[in-house]
N, C-alpha and C positions, 0 to 999 in steps of 0.2 A: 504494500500500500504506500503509495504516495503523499507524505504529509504535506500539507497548507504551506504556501510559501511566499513572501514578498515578490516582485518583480527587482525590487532590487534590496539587497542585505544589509545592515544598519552601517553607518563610518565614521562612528563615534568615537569616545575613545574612553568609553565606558561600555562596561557591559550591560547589555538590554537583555531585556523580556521575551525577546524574536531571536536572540543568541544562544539564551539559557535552554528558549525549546529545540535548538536546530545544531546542537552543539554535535549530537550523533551525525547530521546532515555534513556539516563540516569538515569534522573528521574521516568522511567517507571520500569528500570531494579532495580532500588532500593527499589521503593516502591515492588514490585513482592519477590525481596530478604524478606524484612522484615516483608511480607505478610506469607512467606513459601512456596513461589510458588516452586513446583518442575523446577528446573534449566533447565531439561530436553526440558519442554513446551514453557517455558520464552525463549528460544532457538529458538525455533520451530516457534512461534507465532512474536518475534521481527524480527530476524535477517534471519527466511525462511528457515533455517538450519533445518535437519531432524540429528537427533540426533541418532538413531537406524543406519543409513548408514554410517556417517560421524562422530562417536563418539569423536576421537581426535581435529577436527578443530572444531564442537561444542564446546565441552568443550574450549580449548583455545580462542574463541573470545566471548564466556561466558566470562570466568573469568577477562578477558583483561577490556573488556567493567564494567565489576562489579568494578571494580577497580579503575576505572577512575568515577564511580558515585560515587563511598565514597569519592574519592578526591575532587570528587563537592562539596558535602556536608559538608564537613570539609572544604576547603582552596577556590576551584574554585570558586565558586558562589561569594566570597571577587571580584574577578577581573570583574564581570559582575555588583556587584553593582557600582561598580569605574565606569565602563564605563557608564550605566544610567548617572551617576551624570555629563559626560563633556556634 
């Protein structure tokens, strides 16, 4: 099942509400990145997008959501271990 998703991913620099639920989404679209997944499928198979019909809104909530996983991996994930720890 494909969960609910923005058209584009938050680029705050605080962790959101749209983070906290998509954090599994994230980590899927990054591991797939540094797998070498064609972007294309990782598209297709996440977010339900067909990628051949809708080429432009593809690619931008690709790239949106890729975006905000590096930022996980880098900075965000600091704000979810703070919260475990209250």
């Amino acid at each position: 099942m494909i969960e609910p998703f923005e058209e584009t991913a938050p680029t705050g620099d605080e962790l959101s509400d749209y983070d906290r639920s998509h954090v599994k989404l994230y980590m899927r679209l990054f591991d797939a990145d540094a797998d070498g997944a064609d972007w294309r499928e990782v598209v297709k198979v996440l977010f339900g997008i067909d990628p051949t019909k809708d080429s432009q809104r593809a690619r931008s909530v690709y790239d949106s959501h890729l975006a905000r996983a590096r930022w996980m991996t880098r900075t965000g994930y600091r704000y979810l271990l703070r919260q475990s720890d209250d």
